[in-house]
C-alpha positions in Angstrom: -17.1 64.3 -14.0 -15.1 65.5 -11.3 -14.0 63.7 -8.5 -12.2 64.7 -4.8 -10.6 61.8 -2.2 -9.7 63.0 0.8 -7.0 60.9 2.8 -6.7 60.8 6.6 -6.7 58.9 9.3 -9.4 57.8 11.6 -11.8 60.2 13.4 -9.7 63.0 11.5 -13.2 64.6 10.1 -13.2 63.0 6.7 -16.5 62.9 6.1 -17.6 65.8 7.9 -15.2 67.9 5.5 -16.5 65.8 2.4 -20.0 66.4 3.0 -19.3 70.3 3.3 -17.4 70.4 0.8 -19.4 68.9 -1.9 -22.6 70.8 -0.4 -20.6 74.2 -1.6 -19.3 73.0 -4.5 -22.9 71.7 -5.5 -21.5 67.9 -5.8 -22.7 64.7 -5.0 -21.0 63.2 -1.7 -20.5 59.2 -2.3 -19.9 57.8 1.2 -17.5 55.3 -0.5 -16.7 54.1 3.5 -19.8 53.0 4.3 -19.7 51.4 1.2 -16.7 50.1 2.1 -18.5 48.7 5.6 -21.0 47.3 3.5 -19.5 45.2 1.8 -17.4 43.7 4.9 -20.8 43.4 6.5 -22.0 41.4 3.8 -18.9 38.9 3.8 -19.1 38.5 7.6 -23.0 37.6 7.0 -22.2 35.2 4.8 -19.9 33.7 7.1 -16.7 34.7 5.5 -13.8 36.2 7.1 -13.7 40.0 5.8 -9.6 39.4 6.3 -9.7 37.0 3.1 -9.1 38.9 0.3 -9.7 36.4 -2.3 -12.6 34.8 -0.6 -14.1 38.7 -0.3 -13.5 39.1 -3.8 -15.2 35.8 -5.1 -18.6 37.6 -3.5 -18.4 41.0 -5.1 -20.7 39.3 -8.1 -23.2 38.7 -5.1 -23.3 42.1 -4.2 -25.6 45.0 -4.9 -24.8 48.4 -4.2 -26.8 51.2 -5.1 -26.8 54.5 -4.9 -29.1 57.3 -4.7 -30.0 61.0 -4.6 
């Protein structure tokens, strides 16, 4: 299995070079980001604050991801 990050900033174009990216190389692009959103989603739901690291982390059994094709 091969896999690419790409670092930046903000609004840099990321995803947009990701997504075109794994399109020509015939990969699979894992929006790990809105994975990322997710989960902080999730915590702020269940009315903890996504800024607590350790009270994030005691959730992550809670929490189903999956991902498709």
């Amino acid at each position: 299995m091969v896999s690419i990050a790409i670092d930046g900033p903000s609004g840099a174009g990321k995803s947009s070079l990701a997504k075109a990216l794994a399109k020509d190389l015939g990969y699979v692009y894992v929006d790990t980001g809105a994975m990322y959103r997710s989960i902080g989603l999730y915590a702020v739901r269940a009315g903890v604050d996504p800024h607590d690291a350790d009270a994030v982390a005691a959730l992550l059994p809670k929490i189903r991801l999956d991902i498709r094709l």
